[in-house]
LODO-31373 format. One record per residue (C-alpha): residue in three letters; residue number from 1; x, y, z. Coordinates in steps of 0.5 Angstrom, whole numbers, plus 2048, in hexadecimal, padded with zeros to 3 digits. Each point is the difference from the previous one (the first is absolute). Layout:
% LODO-31373
ala	NUM	X	Y	Z
...
END
This chain:
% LODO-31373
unk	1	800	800	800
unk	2	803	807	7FE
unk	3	801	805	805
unk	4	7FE	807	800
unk	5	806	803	7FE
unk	6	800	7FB	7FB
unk	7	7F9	801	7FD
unk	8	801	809	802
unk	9	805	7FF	7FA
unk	10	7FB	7FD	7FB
unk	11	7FB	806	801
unk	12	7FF	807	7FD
unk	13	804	805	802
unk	14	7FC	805	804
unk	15	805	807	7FF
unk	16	7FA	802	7FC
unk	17	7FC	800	807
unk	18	800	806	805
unk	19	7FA	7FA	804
unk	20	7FA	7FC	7FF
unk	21	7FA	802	803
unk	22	7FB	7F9	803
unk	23	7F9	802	7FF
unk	24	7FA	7FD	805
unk	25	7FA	7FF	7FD
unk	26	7FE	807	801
unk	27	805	803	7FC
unk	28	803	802	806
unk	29	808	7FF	800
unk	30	801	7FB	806
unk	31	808	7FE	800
unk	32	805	805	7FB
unk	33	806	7FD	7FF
unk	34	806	804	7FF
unk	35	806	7FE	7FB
unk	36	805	802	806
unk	37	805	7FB	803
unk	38	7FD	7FB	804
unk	39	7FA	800	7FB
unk	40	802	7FF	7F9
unk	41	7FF	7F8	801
unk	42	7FA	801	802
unk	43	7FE	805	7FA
unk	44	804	7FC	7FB
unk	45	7FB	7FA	801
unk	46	7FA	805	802
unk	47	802	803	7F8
unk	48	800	7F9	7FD
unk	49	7FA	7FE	803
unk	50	7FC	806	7FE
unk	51	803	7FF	7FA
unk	52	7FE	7F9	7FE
unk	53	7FA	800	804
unk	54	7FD	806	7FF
unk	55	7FF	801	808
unk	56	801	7FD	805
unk	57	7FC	7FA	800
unk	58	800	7F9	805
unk	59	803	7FD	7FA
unk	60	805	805	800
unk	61	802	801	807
unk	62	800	7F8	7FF
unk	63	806	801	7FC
unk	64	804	806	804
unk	65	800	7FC	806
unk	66	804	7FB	7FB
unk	67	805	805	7FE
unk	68	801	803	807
unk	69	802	7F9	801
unk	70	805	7FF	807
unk	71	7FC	806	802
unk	72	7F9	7FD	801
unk	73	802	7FC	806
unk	74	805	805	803
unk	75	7F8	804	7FF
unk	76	7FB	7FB	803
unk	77	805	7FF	806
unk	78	801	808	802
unk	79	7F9	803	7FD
unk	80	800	808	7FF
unk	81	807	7FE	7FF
unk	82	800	800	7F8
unk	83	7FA	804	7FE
unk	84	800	7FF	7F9
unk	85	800	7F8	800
unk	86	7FA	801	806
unk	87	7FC	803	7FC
unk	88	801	7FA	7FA
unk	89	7FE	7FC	806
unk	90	7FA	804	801
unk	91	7FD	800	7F8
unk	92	802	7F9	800
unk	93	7FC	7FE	806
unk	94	7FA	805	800
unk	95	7FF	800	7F8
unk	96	801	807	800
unk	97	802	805	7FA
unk	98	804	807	800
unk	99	801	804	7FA
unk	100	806	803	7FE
unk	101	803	807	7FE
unk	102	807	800	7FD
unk	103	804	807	803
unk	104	805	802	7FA
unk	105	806	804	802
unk	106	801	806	7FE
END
Protein backbone atom coordinates (compact mmCIF):
# COMPACT_ATOMS: atom_id res chain seq x y z
CA UNK A 1 0.00 0.00 0.00
CA UNK A 2 1.66 3.46 -0.98
CA UNK A 3 2.08 5.80 1.57
CA UNK A 4 0.93 9.51 1.70
CA UNK A 5 3.93 10.99 0.69
CA UNK A 6 4.10 8.67 -2.15
CA UNK A 7 0.36 9.11 -3.26
CA UNK A 8 0.91 13.27 -2.64
CA UNK A 9 3.53 12.83 -5.33
CA UNK A 10 1.20 11.43 -7.93
CA UNK A 11 -1.53 14.30 -7.41
CA UNK A 12 -1.84 17.78 -9.10
CA UNK A 13 -0.06 20.62 -8.16
CA UNK A 14 -1.92 23.14 -6.07
CA UNK A 15 0.57 26.43 -6.49
CA UNK A 16 -2.30 27.70 -8.34
CA UNK A 17 -4.54 27.50 -5.10
CA UNK A 18 -4.43 30.33 -2.56
CA UNK A 19 -7.67 27.69 -0.49
CA UNK A 20 -10.74 25.48 -1.15
CA UNK A 21 -13.37 26.51 0.71
CA UNK A 22 -16.22 23.07 1.99
CA UNK A 23 -19.44 24.23 1.71
CA UNK A 24 -22.32 22.67 3.96
CA UNK A 25 -25.51 21.98 2.40
CA UNK A 26 -26.65 25.38 2.81
CA UNK A 27 -23.87 26.95 1.07
CA UNK A 28 -22.60 28.08 3.92
CA UNK A 29 -18.45 27.67 4.07
CA UNK A 30 -18.20 24.88 6.88
CA UNK A 31 -14.03 24.13 6.78
CA UNK A 32 -11.57 26.25 4.65
CA UNK A 33 -8.27 24.79 3.94
CA UNK A 34 -5.32 26.98 3.27
CA UNK A 35 -2.39 26.24 0.80
CA UNK A 36 -0.02 27.21 4.07
CA UNK A 37 2.71 24.63 5.27
CA UNK A 38 0.90 22.13 7.43
CA UNK A 39 -2.00 21.98 4.99
CA UNK A 40 -1.00 21.65 1.56
CA UNK A 41 -1.41 17.72 1.75
CA UNK A 42 -4.45 18.13 2.84
CA UNK A 43 -5.44 20.71 -0.07
CA UNK A 44 -3.47 18.58 -2.52
CA UNK A 45 -6.02 15.49 -1.93
CA UNK A 46 -8.96 17.92 -1.24
CA UNK A 47 -8.24 19.30 -4.96
CA UNK A 48 -7.82 15.93 -6.52
CA UNK A 49 -10.93 15.00 -4.83
CA UNK A 50 -12.86 17.78 -5.90
CA UNK A 51 -11.56 17.53 -9.13
CA UNK A 52 -12.40 14.10 -9.90
CA UNK A 53 -15.70 13.92 -7.86
CA UNK A 54 -17.11 16.86 -8.37
CA UNK A 55 -17.68 17.57 -4.57
CA UNK A 56 -16.80 15.80 -1.85
CA UNK A 57 -19.16 12.97 -1.83
CA UNK A 58 -19.04 9.59 0.41
CA UNK A 59 -17.28 7.99 -2.42
CA UNK A 60 -15.02 10.45 -2.62
CA UNK A 61 -14.25 11.02 1.17
CA UNK A 62 -13.90 6.96 0.74
CA UNK A 63 -10.96 7.50 -1.37
CA UNK A 64 -9.18 10.50 0.45
CA UNK A 65 -9.02 8.42 3.33
CA UNK A 66 -6.97 5.94 1.14
CA UNK A 67 -4.65 8.66 0.17
CA UNK A 68 -4.10 9.93 3.32
CA UNK A 69 -3.02 6.33 4.01
CA UNK A 70 -0.66 5.77 7.63
CA UNK A 71 -2.39 9.00 8.58
CA UNK A 72 -5.89 7.61 9.03
CA UNK A 73 -5.01 5.28 11.83
CA UNK A 74 -2.52 8.04 13.49
CA UNK A 75 -6.52 10.24 12.87
CA UNK A 76 -8.93 7.60 14.27
CA UNK A 77 -6.59 7.24 17.29
CA UNK A 78 -5.97 10.87 18.35
CA UNK A 79 -9.71 12.56 16.99
CA UNK A 80 -9.66 16.28 16.55
CA UNK A 81 -5.85 15.72 15.86
CA UNK A 82 -6.05 15.65 12.10
CA UNK A 83 -9.17 17.74 11.10
CA UNK A 84 -8.97 17.06 7.56
CA UNK A 85 -9.23 13.21 7.67
CA UNK A 86 -11.80 13.54 10.48
CA UNK A 87 -13.89 15.18 8.44
CA UNK A 88 -13.60 12.12 5.39
CA UNK A 89 -14.39 9.97 8.57
CA UNK A 90 -17.65 11.96 8.90
CA UNK A 91 -18.83 12.18 5.17
CA UNK A 92 -18.17 8.55 4.94
CA UNK A 93 -19.90 7.50 8.21
CA UNK A 94 -22.97 10.01 7.98
CA UNK A 95 -23.48 9.88 3.92
CA UNK A 96 -23.20 13.55 3.83
CA UNK A 97 -21.86 15.97 1.12
CA UNK A 98 -19.77 19.26 0.91
CA UNK A 99 -19.50 21.47 -1.91
CA UNK A 100 -16.28 23.10 -2.80
CA UNK A 101 -15.09 26.32 -3.82
CA UNK A 102 -11.69 26.69 -5.30
CA UNK A 103 -9.58 30.15 -4.19
CA UNK A 104 -6.78 31.02 -7.04
CA UNK A 105 -3.76 32.79 -6.25
CA UNK A 106 -3.30 35.85 -7.13
Amino acid sequence: MPTFAENLRKLPGISHLQAIRLLDAAGEVAASIENRAGSQGALAVYNHLAQTYGAITPEAAAKGLELFAEHVDAARANPGRHPNIDRLLLLVSEQRILRTKHVFAL
